[in-house]
TORFI-562469 format. One record per residue: residue in three letters; z, x, y of N, C-alpha, C in turn; residue number from 1; chain. Coordinates in pm, whole numbers. Each point is the difference from the previous one (the first is absolute). Layout:
PT,ALA,Z,X,Y,Z,X,Y,Z,X,Y,NUM,A
...
***
This chain:
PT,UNK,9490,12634,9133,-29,-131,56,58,-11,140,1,A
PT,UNK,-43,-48,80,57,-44,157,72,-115,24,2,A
PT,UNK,72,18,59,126,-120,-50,68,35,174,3,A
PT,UNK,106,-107,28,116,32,75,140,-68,-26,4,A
PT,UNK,108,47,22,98,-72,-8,73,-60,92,5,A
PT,UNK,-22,-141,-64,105,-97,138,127,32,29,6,A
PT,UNK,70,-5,68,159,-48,34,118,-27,-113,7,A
PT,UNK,-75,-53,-67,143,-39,-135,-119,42,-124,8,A
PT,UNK,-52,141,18,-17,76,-98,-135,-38,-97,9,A
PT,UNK,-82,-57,37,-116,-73,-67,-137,109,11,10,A
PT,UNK,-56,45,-117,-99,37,20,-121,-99,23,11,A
PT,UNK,-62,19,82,-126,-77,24,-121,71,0,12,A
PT,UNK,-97,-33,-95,-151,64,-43,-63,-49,85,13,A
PT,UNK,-125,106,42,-80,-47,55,-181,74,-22,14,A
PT,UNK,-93,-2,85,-146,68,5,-16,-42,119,15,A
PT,UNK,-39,80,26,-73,38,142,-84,130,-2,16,A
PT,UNK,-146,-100,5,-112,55,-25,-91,-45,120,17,A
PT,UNK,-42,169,37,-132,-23,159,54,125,73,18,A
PT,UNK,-71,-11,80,23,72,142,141,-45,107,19,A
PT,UNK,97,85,12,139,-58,67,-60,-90,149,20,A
PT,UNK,-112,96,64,-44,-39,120,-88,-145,-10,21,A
PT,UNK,-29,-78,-106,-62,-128,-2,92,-111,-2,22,A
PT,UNK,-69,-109,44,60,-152,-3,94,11,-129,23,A
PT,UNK,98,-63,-15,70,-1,-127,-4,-105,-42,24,A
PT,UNK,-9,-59,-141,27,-135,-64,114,0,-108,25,A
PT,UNK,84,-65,13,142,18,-83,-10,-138,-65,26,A
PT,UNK,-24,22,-156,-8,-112,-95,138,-7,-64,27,A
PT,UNK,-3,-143,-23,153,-87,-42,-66,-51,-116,28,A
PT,UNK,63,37,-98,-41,-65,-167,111,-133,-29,29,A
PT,UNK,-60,-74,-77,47,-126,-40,142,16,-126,30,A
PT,UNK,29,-87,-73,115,10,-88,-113,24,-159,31,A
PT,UNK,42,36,-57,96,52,8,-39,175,-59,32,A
PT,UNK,-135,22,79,-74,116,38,3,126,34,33,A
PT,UNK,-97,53,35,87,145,64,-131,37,107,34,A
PT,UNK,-9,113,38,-110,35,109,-125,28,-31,35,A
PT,UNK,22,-28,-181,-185,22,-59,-18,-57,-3,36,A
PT,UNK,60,-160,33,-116,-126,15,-100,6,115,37,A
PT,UNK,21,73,98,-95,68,98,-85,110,24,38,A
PT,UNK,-13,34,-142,-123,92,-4,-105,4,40,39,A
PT,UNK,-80,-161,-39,-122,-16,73,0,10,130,40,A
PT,UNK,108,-39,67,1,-17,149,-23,130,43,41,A
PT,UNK,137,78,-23,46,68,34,-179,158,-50,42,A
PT,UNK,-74,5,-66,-108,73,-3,-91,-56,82,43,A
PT,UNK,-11,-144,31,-174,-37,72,67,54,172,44,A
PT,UNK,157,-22,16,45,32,136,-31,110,19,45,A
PT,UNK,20,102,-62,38,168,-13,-166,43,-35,46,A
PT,UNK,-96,-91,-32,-140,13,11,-57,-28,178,47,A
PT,UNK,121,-67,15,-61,-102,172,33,138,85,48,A
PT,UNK,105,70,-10,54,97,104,110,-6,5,49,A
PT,UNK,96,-105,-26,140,-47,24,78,108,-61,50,A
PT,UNK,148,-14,33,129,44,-53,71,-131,-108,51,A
PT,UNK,-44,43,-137,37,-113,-78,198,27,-65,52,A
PT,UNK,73,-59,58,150,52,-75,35,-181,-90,53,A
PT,UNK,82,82,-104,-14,-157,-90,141,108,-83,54,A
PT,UNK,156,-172,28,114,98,-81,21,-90,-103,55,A
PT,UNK,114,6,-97,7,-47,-78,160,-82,13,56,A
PT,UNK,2,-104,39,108,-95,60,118,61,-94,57,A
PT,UNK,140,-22,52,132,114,-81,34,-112,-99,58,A
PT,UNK,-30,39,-142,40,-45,-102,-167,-33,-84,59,A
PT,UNK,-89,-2,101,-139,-6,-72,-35,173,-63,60,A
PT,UNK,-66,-3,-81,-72,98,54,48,109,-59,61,A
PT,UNK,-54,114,71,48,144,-16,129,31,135,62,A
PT,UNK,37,-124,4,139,-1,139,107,-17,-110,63,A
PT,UNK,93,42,68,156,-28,-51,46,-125,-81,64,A
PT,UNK,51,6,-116,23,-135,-58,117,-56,2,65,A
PT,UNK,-11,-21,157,95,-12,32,115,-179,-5,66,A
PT,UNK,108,-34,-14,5,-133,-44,70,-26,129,67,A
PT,UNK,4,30,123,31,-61,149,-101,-2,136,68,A
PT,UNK,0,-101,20,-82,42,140,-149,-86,-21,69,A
PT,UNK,46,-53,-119,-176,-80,-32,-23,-137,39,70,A
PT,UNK,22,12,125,-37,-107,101,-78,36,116,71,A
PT,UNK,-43,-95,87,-84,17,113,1,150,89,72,A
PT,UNK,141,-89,76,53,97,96,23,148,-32,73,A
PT,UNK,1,36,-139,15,105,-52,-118,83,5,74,A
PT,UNK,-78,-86,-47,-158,49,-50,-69,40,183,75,A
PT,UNK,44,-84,69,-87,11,139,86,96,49,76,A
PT,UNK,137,54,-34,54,143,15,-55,122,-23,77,A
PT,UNK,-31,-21,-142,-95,96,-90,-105,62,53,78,A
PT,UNK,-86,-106,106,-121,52,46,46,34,141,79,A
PT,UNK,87,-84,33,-14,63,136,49,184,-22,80,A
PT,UNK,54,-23,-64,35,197,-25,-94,72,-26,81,A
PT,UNK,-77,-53,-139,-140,52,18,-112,30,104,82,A
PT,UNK,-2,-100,89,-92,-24,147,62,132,63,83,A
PT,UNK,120,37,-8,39,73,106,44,137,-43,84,A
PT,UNK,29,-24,-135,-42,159,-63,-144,105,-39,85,A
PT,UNK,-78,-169,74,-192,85,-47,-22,-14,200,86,A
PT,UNK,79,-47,59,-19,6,145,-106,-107,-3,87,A
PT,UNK,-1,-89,-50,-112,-78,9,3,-102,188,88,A
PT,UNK,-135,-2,57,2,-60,110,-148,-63,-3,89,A
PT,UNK,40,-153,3,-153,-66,21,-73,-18,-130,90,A
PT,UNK,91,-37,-116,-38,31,-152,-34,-172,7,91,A
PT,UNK,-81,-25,-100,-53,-174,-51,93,53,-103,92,A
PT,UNK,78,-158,-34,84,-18,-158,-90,-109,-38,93,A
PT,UNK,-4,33,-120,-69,-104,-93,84,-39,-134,94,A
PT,UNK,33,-128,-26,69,-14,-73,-53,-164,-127,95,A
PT,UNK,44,36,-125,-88,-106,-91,164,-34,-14,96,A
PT,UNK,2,-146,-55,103,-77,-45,165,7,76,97,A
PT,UNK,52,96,-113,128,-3,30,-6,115,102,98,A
PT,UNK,-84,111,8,-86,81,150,1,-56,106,99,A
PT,UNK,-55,-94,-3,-78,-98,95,214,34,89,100,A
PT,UNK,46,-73,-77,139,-84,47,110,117,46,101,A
PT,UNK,-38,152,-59,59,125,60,-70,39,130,102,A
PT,UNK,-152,-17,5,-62,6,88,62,-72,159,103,A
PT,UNK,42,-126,-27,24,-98,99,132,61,67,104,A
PT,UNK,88,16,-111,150,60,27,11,72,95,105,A
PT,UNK,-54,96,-64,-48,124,27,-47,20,158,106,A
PT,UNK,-91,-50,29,-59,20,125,62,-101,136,107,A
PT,UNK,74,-119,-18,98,-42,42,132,55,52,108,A
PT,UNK,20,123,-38,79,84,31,-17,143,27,109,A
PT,UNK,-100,42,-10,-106,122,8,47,82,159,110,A
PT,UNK,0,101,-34,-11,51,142,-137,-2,86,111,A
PT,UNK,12,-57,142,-77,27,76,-112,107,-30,112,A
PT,UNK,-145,-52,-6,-77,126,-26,-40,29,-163,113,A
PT,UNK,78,-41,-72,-19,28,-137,-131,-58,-53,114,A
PT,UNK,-11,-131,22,-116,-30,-48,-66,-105,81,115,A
PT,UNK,-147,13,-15,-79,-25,85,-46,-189,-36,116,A
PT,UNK,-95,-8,-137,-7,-145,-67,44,33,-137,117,A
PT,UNK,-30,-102,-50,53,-18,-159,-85,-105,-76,118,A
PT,UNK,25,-17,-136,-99,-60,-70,155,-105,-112,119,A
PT,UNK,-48,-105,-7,101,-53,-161,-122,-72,-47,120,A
PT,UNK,25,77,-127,-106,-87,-148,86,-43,-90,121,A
PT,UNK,-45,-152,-22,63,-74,-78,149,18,-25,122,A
PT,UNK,22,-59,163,163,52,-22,119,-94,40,123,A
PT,UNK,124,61,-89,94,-92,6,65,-54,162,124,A
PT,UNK,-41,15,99,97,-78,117,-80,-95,19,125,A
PT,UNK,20,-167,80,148,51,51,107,1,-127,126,A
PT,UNK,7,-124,-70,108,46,-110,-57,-122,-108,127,A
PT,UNK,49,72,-128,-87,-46,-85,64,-142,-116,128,A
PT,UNK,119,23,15,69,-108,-59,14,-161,62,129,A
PT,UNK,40,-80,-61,12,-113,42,136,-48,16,130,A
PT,UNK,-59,-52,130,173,-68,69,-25,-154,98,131,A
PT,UNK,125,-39,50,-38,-97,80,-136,45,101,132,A
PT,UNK,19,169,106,-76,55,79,-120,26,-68,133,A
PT,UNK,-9,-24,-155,-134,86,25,-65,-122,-195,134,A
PT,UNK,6,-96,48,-12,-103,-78,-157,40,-137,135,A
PT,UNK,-38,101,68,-121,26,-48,-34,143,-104,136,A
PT,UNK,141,74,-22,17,77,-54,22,-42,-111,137,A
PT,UNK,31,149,-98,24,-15,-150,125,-39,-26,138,A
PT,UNK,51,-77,-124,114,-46,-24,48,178,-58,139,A
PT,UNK,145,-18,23,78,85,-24,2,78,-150,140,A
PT,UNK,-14,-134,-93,-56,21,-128,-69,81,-54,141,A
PT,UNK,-113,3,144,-120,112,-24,74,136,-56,142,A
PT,UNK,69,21,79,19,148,26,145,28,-61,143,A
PT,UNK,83,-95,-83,63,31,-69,-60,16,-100,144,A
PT,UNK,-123,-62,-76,-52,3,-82,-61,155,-35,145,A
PT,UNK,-46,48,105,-26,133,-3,76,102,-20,146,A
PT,UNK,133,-19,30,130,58,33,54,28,-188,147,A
PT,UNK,-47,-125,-74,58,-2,-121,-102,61,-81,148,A
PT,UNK,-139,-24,41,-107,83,-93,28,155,6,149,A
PT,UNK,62,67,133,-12,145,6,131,28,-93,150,A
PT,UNK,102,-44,-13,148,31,-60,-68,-1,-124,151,A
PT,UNK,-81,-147,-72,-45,5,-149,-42,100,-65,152,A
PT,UNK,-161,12,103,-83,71,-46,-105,76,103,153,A
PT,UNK,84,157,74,-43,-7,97,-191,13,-37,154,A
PT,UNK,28,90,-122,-161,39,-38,-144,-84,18,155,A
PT,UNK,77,-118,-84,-93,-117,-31,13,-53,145,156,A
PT,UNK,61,-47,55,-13,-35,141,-119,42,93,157,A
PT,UNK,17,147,-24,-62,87,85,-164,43,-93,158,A
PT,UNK,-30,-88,-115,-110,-11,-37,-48,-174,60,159,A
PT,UNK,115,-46,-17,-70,-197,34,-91,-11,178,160,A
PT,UNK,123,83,78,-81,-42,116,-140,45,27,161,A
PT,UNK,-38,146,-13,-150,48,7,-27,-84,-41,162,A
PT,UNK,4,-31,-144,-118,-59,-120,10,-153,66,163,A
PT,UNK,61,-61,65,-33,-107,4,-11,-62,191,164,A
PT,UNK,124,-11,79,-58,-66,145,24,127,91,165,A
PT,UNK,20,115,-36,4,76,142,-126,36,45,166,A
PT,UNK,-102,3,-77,-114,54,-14,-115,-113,-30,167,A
PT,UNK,49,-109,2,-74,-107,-75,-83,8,-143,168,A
PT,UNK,66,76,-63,-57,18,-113,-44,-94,-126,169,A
PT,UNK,115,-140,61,34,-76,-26,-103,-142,-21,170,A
PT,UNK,-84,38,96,-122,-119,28,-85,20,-89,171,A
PT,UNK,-103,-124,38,-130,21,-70,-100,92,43,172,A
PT,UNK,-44,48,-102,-113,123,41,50,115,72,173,A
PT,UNK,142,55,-7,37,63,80,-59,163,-100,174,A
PT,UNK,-32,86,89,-16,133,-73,118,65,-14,175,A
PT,UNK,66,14,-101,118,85,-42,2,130,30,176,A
PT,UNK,97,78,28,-38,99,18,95,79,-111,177,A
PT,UNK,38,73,-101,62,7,-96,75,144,131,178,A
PT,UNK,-64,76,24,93,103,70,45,-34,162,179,A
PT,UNK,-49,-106,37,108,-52,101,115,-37,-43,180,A
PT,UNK,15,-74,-111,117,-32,-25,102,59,-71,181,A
PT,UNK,-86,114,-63,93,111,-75,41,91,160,182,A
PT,UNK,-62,42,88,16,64,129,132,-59,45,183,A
PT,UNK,-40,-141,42,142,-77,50,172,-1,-81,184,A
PT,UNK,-86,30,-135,125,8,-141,91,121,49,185,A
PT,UNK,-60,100,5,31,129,31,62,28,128,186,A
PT,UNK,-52,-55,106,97,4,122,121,-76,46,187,A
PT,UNK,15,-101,-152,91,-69,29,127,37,-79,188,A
PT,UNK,-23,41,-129,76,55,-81,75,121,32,189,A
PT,UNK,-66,87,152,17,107,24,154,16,78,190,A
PT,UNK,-32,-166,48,165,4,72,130,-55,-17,191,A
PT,UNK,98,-20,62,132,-3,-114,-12,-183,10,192,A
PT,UNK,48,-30,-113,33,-173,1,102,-46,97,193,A
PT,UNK,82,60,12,83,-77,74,-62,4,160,194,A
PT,UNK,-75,82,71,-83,-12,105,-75,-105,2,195,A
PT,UNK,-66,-50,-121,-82,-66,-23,19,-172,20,196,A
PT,UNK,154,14,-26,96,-115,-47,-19,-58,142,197,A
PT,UNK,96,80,65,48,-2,132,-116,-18,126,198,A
PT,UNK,-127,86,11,-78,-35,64,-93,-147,-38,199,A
PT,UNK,57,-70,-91,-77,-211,-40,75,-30,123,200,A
PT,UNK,93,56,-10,108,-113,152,-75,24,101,201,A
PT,UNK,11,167,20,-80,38,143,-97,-68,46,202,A
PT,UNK,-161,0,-84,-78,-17,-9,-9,-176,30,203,A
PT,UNK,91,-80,-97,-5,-129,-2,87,-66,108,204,A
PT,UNK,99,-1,82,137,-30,18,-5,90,194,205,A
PT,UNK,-68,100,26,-20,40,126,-74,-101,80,206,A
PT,UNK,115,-10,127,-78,-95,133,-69,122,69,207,A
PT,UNK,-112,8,61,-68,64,35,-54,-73,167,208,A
PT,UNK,9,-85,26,25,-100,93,-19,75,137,209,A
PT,UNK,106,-4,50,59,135,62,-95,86,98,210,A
PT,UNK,-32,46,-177,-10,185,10,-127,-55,78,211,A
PT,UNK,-123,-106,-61,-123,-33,19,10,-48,133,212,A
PT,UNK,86,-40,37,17,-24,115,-34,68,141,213,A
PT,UNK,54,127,-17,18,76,80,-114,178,15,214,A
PT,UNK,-59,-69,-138,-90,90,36,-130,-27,92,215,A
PT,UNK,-45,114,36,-121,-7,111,-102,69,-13,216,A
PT,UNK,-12,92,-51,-112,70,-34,-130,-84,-84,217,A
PT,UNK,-90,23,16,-95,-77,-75,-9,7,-167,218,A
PT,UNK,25,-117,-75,20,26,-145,-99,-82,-70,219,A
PT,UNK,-74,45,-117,-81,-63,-36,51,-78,-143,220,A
PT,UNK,-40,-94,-32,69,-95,-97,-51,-53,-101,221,A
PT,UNK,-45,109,-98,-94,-36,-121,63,-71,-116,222,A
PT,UNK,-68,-102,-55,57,-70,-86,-59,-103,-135,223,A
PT,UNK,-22,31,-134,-140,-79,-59,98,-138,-10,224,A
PT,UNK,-94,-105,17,76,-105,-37,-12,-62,-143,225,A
PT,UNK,-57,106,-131,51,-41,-147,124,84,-41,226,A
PT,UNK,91,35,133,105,59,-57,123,-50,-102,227,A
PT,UNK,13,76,-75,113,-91,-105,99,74,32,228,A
PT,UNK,-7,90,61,181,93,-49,97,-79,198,229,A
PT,UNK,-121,46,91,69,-56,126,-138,-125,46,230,A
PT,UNK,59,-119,-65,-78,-82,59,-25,-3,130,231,A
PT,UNK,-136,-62,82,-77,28,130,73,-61,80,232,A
PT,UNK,20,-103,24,-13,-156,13,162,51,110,233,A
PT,UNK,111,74,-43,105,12,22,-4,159,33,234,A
PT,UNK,-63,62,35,14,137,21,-105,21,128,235,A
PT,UNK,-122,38,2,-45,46,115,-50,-25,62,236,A
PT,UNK,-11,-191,19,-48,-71,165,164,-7,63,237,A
PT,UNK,77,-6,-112,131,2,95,58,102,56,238,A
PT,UNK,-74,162,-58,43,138,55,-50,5,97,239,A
PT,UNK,-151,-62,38,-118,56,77,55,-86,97,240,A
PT,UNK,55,-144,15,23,-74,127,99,51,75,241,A
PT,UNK,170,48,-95,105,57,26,-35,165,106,242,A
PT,UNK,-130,74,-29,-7,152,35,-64,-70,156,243,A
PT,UNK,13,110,116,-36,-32,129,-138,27,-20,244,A
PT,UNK,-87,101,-12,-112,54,-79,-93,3,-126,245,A
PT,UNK,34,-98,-77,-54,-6,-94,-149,-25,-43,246,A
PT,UNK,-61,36,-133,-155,-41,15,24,-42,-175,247,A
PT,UNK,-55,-116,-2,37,-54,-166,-129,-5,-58,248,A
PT,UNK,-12,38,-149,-118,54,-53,40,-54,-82,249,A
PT,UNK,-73,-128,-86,53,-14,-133,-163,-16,-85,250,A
PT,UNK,32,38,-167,-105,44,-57,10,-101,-87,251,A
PT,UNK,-114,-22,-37,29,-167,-87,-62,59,-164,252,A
PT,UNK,98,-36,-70,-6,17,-130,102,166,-60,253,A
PT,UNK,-16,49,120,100,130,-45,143,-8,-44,254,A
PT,UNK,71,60,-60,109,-31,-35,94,122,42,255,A
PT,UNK,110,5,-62,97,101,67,-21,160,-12,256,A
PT,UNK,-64,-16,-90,-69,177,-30,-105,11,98,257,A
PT,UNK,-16,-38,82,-140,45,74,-39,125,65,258,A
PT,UNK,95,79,-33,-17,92,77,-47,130,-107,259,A
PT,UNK,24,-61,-87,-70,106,-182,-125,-104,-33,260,A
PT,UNK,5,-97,-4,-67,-115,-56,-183,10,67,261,A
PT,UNK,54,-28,133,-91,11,103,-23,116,109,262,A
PT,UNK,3,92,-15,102,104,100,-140,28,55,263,A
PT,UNK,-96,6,-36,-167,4,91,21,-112,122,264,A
PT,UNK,61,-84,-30,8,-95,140,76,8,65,265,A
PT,UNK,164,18,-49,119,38,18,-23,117,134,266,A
PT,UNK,-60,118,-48,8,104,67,-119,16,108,267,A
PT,UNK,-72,-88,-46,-110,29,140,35,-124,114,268,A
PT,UNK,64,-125,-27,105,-7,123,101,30,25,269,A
PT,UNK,92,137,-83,47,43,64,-12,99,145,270,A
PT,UNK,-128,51,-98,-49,136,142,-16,-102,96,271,A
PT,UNK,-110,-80,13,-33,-103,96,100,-38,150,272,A
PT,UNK,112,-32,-84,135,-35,83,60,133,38,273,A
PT,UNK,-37,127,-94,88,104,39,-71,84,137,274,A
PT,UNK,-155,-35,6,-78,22,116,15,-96,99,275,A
PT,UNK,-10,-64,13,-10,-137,78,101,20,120,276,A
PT,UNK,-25,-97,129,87,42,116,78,-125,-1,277,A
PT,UNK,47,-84,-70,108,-92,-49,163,53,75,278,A
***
């Protein structure tokens, strides 16, 4: 397997699949996932011509299970080592959810040159909890609540969300997909709990503010507004106003899986934007 090791000893998984000499696209998987939630992508890209690389965040995955470091700043460490152990220059990051919010980190601090634009789907910045600043977020509750389902029962947990709002499985007339959600079962189970624990804070509890701030590169800002896991409303007209560059795309009726759910639409504006002189 291809892997590298960080600084304080972390293996980090990865794929990188294509031609070294093509555009590169570096995918950021959501929580509590790993880099096969980007399969589809990661084949229609590697069908397009691209350099598709997709790792598995440290403590997700086929990465280190590891129980330090499972926060932001850590994670946007992670890649930047990666970026610069594949020599990456002029790479698009694309990132879904808690992606999306490594993505932002991440490239906020990036070396000069590293990357060119970027993509966040259905993703957590600027920050997802509720406070005086951000009156419109989730109560705290939320995500303790989650915090106590994984300690219970991480299994059943990690059967409730597929089967019911990550995917909207949950609605009326929705088409189930019995091996999406066994797929999602499997990549979640794969990584250690206490990563799992620790990245609700990350994910929920990160100001991202900032980071959105200061980026410049052109970023595109996809987002369905039947999302249940990162409601719309509080996530990406407020990423897209915060970015200097931004282009906001929101899909009406999609929900937070859209990128498995819908990934025929998903991915043909991705190329779109990934051609485009934006």
């Amino acid at each position: 397997m291809s892997s590298i090791t960080t600084t304080d000893g972390v293996e980090i998984f990865y794929k990188d699949w294509g031609p070294k000499s093509a555009q590169a696209i570096v995918f950021h998987h959501g929580w509590p996932l790993s880099a096969d939630d980007w399969d589809n992508q990661m084949m229609y890209f590697l069908g397009e011509g691209f350099r598709v690389i997709a790792h598995d965040r440290r403590g997700h995955g086929r990465s280190s299970q590891t129980d330090t470091g499972n926060e932001m700043d850590t994670y946007a460490a992670d890649v930047a080592a990666l970026a610069k152990e594949l020599d990456l220059k002029g790479a698009i990051h694309v990132g879904h959810s808690t992606g999306g919010g490594e993505v932002i980190r991440y490239i906020a601090r990036a070396e000069q040159g590293r990357v060119s634009r970027a993509v966040i789907i259905s993703a957590v910045p600027p920050i997802m909890v509720k406070s005086e600043n951000n009156p419109g977020g989730l109560p705290i509750e939320v995500f303790d609540g989650f915090r106590a389902a994984l300690i219970a029962n991480r299994a059943q947990f990690f059967r409730d969300v597929p089967a019911g709002p990550f995917y909207g499985f949950n609605r009326p007339g929705a088409q189930v997909s019995e091996g999406v959600i066994q797929n999602w079962w499997r990549q979640g189970m794969m990584g250690a709990a206490k990563a799992h624990y620790d990245c609700i804070k990350a994910f929920s509890e990160t100001d991202f503010t900032e980071d959105l701030r200061k980026i410049d590169i052109p970023v595109l800002v996809m987002h369905g507004d039947d999302d249940q896991i990162v409601p719309y409303a509080d996530a990406a007209p407020l990423s897209a106003k915060l970015l200097k560059n931004s282009t906001l795309k929101t899909y009406a009726g999609f929900g937070h899986g859209m990128c498995t759910i819908n990934a025929d639409v998903i991915n043909a504006d991705l190329l779109a934007f990934f051609k485009s002189q934006a």
